[in-house]
N, C-alpha and C positions, 0 to 999 in steps of 0.2 A: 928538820920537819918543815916541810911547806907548808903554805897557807892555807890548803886544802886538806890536807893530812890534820892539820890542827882544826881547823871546824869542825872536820869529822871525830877527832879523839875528841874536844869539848863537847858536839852532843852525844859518845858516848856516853860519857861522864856523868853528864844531866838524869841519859834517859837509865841509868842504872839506880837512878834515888827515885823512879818512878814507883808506886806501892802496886801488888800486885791486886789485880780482882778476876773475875769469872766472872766468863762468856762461852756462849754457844758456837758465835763467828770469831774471827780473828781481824777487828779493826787493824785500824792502821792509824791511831792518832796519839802511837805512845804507851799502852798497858800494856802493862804483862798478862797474859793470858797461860793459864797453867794447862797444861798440855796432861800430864798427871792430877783426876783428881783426889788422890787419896785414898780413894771409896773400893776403886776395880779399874781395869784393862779397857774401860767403856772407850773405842776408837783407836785400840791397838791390834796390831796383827804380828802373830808370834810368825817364823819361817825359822825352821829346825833342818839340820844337812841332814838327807834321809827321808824328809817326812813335806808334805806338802802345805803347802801355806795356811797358816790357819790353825794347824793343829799343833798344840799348845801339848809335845811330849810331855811326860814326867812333871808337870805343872810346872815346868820351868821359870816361867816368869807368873806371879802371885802377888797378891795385896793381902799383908797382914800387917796390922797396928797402925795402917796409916802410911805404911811404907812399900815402894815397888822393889820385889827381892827377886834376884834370879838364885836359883838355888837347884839343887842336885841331888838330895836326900831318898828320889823317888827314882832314880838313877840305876838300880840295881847293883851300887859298888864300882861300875866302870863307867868312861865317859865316854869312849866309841867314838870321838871325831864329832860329834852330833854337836856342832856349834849353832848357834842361835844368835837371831835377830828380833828386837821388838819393835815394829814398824808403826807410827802413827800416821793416820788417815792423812790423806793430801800430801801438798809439793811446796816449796815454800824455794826463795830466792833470796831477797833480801832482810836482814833480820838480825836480834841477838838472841841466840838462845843461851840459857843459864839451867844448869844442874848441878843437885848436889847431892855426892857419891860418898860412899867409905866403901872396905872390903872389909868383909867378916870370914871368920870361919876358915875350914882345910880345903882344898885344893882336893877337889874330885880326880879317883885315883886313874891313873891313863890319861891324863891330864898334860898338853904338853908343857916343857918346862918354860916356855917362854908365858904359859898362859898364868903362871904363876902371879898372884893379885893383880889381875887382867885384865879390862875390861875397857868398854869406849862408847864414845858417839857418834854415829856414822852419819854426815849431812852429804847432802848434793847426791846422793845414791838413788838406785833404779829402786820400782817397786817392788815388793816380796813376789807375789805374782808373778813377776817377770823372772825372776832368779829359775833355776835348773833344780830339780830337786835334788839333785846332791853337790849341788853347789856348795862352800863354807862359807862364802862372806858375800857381801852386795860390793858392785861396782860402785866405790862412794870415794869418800874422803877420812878418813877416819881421826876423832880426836881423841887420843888414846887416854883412859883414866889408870892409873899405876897405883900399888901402894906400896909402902917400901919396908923389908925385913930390919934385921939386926943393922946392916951395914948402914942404911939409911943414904944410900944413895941412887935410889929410881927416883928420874923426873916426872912428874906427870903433866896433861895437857899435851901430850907430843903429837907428831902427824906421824900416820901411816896413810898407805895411797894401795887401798885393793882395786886394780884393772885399771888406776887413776896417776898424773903426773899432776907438779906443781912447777912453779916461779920462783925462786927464790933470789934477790940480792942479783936480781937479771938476767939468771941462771936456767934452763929445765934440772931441775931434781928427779933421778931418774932412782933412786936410792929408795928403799920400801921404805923405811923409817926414819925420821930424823927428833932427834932429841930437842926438848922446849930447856929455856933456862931455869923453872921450877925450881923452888927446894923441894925436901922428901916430906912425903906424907906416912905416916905408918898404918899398921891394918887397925879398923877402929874409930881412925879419927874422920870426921866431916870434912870435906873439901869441897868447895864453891867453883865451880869451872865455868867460863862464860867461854861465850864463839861469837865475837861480830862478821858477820858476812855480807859480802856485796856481790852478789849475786857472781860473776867469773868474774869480776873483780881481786880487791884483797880482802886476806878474810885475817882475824888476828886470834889469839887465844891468850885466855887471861887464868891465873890459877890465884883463888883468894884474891881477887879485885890487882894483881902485877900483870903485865904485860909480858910473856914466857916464852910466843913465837909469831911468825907474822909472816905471809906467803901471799901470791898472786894468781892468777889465771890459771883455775884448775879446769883440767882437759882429761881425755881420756886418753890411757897407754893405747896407742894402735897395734902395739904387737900380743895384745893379753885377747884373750878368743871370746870372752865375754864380752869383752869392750866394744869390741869391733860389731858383734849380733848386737848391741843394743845401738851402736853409733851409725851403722848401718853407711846409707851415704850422705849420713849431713855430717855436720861441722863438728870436730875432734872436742872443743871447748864445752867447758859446764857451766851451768849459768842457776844452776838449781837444780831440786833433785827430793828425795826424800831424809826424814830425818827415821832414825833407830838407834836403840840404846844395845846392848850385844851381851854375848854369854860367852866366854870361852874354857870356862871350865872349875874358875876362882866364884865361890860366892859376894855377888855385890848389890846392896840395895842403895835405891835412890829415893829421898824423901820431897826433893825437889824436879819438874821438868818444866820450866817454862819460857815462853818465846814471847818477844818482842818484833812487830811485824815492821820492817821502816818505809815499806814501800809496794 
């Protein structure tokens, strides 16, 4: 670790014993600021594959007890592909953000198998608006939230890359997904997931306050057809984007969303 690399993990460190509070704006001088407030959706925007931004299928994503759940109940028995995204207002770049996930419940039937205790955080992505109405996922970054059966061997905090590449170890990773060093979580329990992000910088992922994966200069795939309509003709690299928490067919609530702005 350089000397840079350590001042930056040091004020990681710091700024995660920061206490959180509520706000209307998003300073920049160190709070947390909950992005979820407990109460409703006030500042989200659901995008469902199928259905146009905004409309909020099958009540997909809901606030009951204090808790944000995506759920499936209202689903008719099948799941139809109809993946979802819950987009929060604005664009954000430099930051930490911290959620905290379990998975509950069966697995909505048509459900694919990989979606099984499924779920993630999409940063550095386009906005819902922009996506295609039958589009599945946003061109983002994704930080996959996992939970783990019998076996108890799913990591979670992993990267996937929908229409998106990363750096790795001085690499392009051209590979959808790569596994975090995580232990396993099982369906039920609380998991704390943070993301420090530097804007197309390095961005790192922490599961339960450890250190689990850590990548660089995320860009856009030029060969994915999304990518390219949104990349247009400026510069292949990302530097920020939007944040969304995601549905793929696994029931998952979050009790925690909230961002630290660094800059």
């Amino acid at each position: 670790m350089n000397a840079t690399n350590g001042a930056l993990r040091a004020m990681f460190v710091v700024l995660l014993g920061v206490s959180a509070a509520a706000a209307q704006d998003i300073p920049r001088d160190g709070t947390w600021i909950q992005l979820f407030n407990g109460k409703d959706l006030d500042g989200w925007t659901p995008k469902i594959t199928g259905y146009e931004a905004g409309d909020n299928f099958g009540d997909t994503f809901r606030v009951e007890d204090g808790v944000l759940k995506v759920a499936y109940d209202r689903y008719g028995g099948a799941f139809d592909g109809r993946f979802g995204h819950l987009f929060h207002k604005g664009t954000y770049s430099d930051y930490i953000l911290r959620v905290e996930y379990r998975v509950v419940g069966e697995q909505v039937p048509g459900g694919p198998a990989w979606g099984f205790m499924n779920s993630g955080v999409m940063i550095h992505g386009q906005s819902a608006r922009s996506m295609r109405k039958d589009q599945d996922f946003p061109v983002s970054i994704e930080v996959q939230l996992l939970g783990s059966g019998g076996d108890g061997t799913r990591t979670t905090a992993n990267l996937c890359t929908p229409g998106t590449h990363v750096v790795m170890n001085g690499a392009l990773v051209t590979r959808h997904c790569t596994n975090s060093t995580s232990t396993s979580y099982r369906a039920g329990e609380w998991v704390s997931v943070t993301i420090e992000v530097h804007g197309s910088g390095t961005i790192r992922h922490f599961a339960n306050g450890a250190l689990v994966l850590e990548y660089e200069h995320p860009q856009y795939d030029e060969t994915d057809a999304d990518a390219k309509r949104l990349m247009g003709s400026g510069s292949k690299m990302l530097s920020g984007g939007t944040i969304s928490l995601q549905s793929e067919s696994h029931p998952v609530e979050f009790r925690k969303v909230e961002i630290m702005v660094l800059k």
